[in-house]
DRENMIVEX-461239 format. One record per residue (C-alpha): residue in three letters; z, y, x; residue number from 1. Coordinates in steps of 0.001 Angstrom, whole numbers, plus 500000, padded with zeros to 6 digits. Layout:
# DRENMIVEX-461239
["ALA",[Z,Y,X],NUM],
...
This chain:
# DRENMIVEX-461239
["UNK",[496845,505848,493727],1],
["UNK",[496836,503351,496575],2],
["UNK",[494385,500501,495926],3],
["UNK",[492953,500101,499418],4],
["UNK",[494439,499825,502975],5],
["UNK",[493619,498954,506705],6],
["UNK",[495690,496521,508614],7],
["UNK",[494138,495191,511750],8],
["UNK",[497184,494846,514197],9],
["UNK",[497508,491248,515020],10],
["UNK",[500832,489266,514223],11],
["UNK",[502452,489148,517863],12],
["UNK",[501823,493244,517897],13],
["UNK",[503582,493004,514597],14],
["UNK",[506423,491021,515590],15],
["UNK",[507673,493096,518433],16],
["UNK",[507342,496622,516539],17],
["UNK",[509631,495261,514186],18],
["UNK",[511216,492759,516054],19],
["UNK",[511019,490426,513612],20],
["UNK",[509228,486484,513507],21],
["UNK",[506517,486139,511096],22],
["UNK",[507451,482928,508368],23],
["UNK",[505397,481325,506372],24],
["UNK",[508048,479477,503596],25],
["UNK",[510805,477561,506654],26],
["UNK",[508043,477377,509041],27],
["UNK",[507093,480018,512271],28],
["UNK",[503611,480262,511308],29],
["UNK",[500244,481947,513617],30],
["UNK",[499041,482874,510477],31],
["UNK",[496709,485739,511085],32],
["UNK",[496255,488469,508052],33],
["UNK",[493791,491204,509223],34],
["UNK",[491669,493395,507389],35],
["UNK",[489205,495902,508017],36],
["UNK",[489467,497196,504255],37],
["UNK",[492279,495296,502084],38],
["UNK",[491143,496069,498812],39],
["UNK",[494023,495537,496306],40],
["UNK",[491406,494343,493500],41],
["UNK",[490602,491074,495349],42],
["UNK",[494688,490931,495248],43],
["UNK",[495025,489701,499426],44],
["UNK",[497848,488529,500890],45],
["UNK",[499454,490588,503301],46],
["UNK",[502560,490985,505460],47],
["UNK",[506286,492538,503852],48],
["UNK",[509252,493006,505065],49],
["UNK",[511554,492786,502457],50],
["UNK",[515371,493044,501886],51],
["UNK",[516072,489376,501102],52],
["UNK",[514919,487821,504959],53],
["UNK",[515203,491420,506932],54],
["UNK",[514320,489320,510034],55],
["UNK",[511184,487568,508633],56],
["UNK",[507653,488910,507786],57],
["UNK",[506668,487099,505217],58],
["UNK",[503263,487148,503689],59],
["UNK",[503160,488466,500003],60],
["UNK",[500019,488987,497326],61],
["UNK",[499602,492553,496387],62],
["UNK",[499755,492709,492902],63],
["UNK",[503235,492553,491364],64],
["UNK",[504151,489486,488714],65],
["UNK",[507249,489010,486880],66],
["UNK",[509203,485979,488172],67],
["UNK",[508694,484284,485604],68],
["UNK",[504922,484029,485925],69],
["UNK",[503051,481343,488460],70],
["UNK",[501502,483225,491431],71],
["UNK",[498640,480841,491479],72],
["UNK",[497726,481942,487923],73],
["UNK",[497275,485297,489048],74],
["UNK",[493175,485375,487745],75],
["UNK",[494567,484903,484292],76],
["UNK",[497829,487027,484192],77],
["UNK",[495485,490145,485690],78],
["UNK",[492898,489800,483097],79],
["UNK",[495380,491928,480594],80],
["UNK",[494472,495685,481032],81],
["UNK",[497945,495972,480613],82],
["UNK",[498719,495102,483882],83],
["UNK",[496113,496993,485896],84],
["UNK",[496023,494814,488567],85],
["UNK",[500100,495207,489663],86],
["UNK",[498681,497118,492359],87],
["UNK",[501133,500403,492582],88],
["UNK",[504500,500759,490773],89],
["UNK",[505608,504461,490088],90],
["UNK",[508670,505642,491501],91],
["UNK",[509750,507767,488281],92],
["UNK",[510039,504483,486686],93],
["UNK",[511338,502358,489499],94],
["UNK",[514961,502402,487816],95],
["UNK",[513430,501213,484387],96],
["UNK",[510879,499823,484146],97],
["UNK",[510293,496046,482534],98],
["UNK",[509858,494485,485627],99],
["UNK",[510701,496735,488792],100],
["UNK",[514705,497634,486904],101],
["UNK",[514908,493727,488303],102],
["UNK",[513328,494624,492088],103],
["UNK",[514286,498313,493006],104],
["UNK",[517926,497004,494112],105],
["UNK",[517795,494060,496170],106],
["UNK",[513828,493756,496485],107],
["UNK",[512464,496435,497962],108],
["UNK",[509960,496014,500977],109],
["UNK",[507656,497703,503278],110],
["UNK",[504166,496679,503865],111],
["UNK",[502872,497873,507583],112],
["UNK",[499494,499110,507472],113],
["UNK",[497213,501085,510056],114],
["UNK",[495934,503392,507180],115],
["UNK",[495008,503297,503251],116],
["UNK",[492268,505023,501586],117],
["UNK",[492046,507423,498882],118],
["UNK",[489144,508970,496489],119],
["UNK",[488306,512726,496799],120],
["UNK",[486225,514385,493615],121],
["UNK",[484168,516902,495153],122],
["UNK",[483031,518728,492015],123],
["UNK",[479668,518118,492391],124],
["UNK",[477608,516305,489855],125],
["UNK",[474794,513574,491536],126],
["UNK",[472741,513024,488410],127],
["UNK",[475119,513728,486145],128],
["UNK",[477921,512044,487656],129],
["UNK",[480898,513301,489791],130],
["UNK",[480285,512859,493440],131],
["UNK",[483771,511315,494885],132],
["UNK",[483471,510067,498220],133],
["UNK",[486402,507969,500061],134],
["UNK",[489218,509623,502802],135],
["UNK",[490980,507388,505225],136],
["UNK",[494728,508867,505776],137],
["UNK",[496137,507209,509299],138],
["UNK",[499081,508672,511570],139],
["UNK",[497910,511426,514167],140],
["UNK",[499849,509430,516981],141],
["UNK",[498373,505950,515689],142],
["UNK",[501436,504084,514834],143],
["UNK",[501634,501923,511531],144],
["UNK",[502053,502952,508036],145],
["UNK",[505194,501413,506554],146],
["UNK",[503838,501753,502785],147],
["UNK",[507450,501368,500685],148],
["UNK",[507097,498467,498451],149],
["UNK",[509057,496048,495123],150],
["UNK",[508822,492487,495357],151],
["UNK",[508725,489638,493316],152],
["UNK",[509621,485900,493705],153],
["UNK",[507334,484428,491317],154],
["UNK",[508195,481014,489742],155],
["UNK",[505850,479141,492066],156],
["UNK",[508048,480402,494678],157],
["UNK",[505786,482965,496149],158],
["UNK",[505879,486908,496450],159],
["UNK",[503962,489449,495070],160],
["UNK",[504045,492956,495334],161],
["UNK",[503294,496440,494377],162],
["UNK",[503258,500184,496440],163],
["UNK",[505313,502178,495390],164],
["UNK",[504018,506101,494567],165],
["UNK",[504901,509557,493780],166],
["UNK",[503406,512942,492819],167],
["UNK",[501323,513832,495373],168],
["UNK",[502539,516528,498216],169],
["UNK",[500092,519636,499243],170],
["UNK",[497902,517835,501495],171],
["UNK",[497358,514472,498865],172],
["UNK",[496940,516968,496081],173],
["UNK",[493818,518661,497463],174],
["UNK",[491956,515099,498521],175],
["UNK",[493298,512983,495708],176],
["UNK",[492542,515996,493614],177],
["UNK",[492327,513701,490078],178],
["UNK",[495155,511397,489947],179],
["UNK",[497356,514118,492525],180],
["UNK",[499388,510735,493424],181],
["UNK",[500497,509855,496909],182],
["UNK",[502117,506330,498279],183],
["UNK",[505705,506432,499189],184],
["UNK",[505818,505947,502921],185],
["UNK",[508917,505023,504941],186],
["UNK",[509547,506997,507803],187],
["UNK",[510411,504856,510844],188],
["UNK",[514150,505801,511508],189],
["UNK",[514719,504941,507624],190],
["UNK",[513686,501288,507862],191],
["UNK",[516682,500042,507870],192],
["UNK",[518023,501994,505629],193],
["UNK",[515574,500717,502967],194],
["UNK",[516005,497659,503259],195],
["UNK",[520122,498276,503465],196],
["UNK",[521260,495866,500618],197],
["UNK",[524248,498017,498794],198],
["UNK",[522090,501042,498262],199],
["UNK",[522753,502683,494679],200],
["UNK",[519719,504724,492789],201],
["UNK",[520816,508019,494080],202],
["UNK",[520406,506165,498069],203],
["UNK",[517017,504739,496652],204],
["UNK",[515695,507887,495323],205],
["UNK",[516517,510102,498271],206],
["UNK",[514835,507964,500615],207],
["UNK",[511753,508122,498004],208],
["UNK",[512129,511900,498151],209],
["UNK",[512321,512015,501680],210],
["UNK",[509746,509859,502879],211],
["UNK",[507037,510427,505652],212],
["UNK",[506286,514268,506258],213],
["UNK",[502416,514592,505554],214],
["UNK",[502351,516486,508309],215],
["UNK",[502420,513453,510842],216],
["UNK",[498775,512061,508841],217],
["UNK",[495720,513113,509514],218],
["UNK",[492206,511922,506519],219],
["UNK",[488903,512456,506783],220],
["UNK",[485729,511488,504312],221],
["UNK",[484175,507409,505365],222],
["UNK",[481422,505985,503778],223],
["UNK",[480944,505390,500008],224],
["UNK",[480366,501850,501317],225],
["UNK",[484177,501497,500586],226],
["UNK",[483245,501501,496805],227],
["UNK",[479635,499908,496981],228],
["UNK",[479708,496140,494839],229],
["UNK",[476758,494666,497150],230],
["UNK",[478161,495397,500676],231],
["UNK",[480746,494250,502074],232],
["UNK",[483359,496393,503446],233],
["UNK",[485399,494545,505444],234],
["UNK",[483898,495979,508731],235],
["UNK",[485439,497534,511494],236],
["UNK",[483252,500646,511132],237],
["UNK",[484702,501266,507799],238],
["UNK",[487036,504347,508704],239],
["UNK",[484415,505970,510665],240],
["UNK",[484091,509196,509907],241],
["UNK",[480863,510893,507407],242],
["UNK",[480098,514153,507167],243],
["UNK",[479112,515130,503653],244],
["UNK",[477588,518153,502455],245],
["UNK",[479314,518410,499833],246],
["UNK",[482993,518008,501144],247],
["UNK",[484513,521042,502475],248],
["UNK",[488008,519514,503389],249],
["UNK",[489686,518285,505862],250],
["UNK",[492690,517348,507648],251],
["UNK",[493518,516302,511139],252],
């Protein structure tokens, strides 16, 4: 599953890829939203595209709420296990599901990222435990990751969101060897088509099918700092690369 991403490009650099203006509510905004290491738990707010303002990037928490909830409550509504943090939506129940049956039609989105992070399980045991150590999946040619993406509008009149995933493919099967998930990824010359409003749920599906060839990524093992509770991991050097002894995979 994805619960942690990289996103370091600044807005302007953002703008013109997309060619879009960056709004925050009516208002141009120089709002700056860079990180080293988003990670989804701390639910930070980060730029979509969505269907609704095509032309805008608007910033949006990660972690999806139904409208009806207030984003600023978010602290409370994530305490229920139930919701796991509205961090990734699966695509098998995108059509559905309590909440995204309301989004997958007019409120899907893309989140541009440099990269996202996943857990390998190398099948060793460290004192008993399973030794898992992080991978950091970016392009080979170094453009962005468009992650594909529901949104909500929540009553407060904010936006939250979740990634959207599928089984994994070859490559996301052998490093995210336990949950064999992968995030759906958008490839570039289906942007627009994405965000088309008027798509049905056989056009939403096939673009789900045919997302990003894994073959254009390349992931390799970072430090376990990525998972450590006393440092802090929003550091450039987070997606350098560590060899371990104990991995034997890798792509790239």
């Amino acid at each position: 599953m994805c619960y942690s991403t990289r996103q370091t490009r600044e807005r302007k650099e953002l703008e013109k890829l997309l060619s879009v203006k960056a709004m925050y509510g009516d208002l141009d905004t120089d709002l700056e939203l860079i990180y080293f290491h988003a990670n989804g738990w701390s639910h930070p707010v980060m730029w979509t595209l969505g269907q609704e303002e095509p032309n805008n990037l608007l910033p949006a928490m990660w972690g999806i709420m139904p409208p009806k909830e207030k984003q600023e409550n978010y602290t409370e509504y994530f305490k229920n296990p139930k919701t796991f943090g509205g961090l990734n939506a699966k695509s098998e129940k995108l059509f559905d599901h309590f909440v995204y049956r309301y989004c997958w039609e007019n409120q899907r989105c893309v989140i541009p990222v440099d990269g996202f992070f996943e857990p390998h399980n190398t099948k060793v045991k460290v004192k008993g435990k399973d030794f898992k150590v992080p991978f950091y999946f970016h392009r080979k040619n170094g453009d962005p990751i468009y992650l594909a993406g529901i949104y909500t509008n929540t009553s407060d009149g904010r936006r939250t969101f979740a990634v959207l995933t599928k089984d994994a493919t070859p490559m996301f099967e052998e490093i995210h060897n336990e949950k064999k998930r992968r995030p759906v990824i958008i490839d570039d010359e289906n942007l627009d088509a994405w965000l088309h409003n008027g798509n049905n749920e056989s056009d939403v599906q096939d673009l789900i099918d045919d997302d990003l060839w894994e073959g254009d990524l390349e992931a390799y093992p970072v430090t376990k700092d990525l998972y450590s509770r006393s440092v802090d991991s929003n550091y450039a050097g987070i997606i350098d690369k560590v060899d371990y002894e104990e991995v034997s995979i890798s792509y790239g």
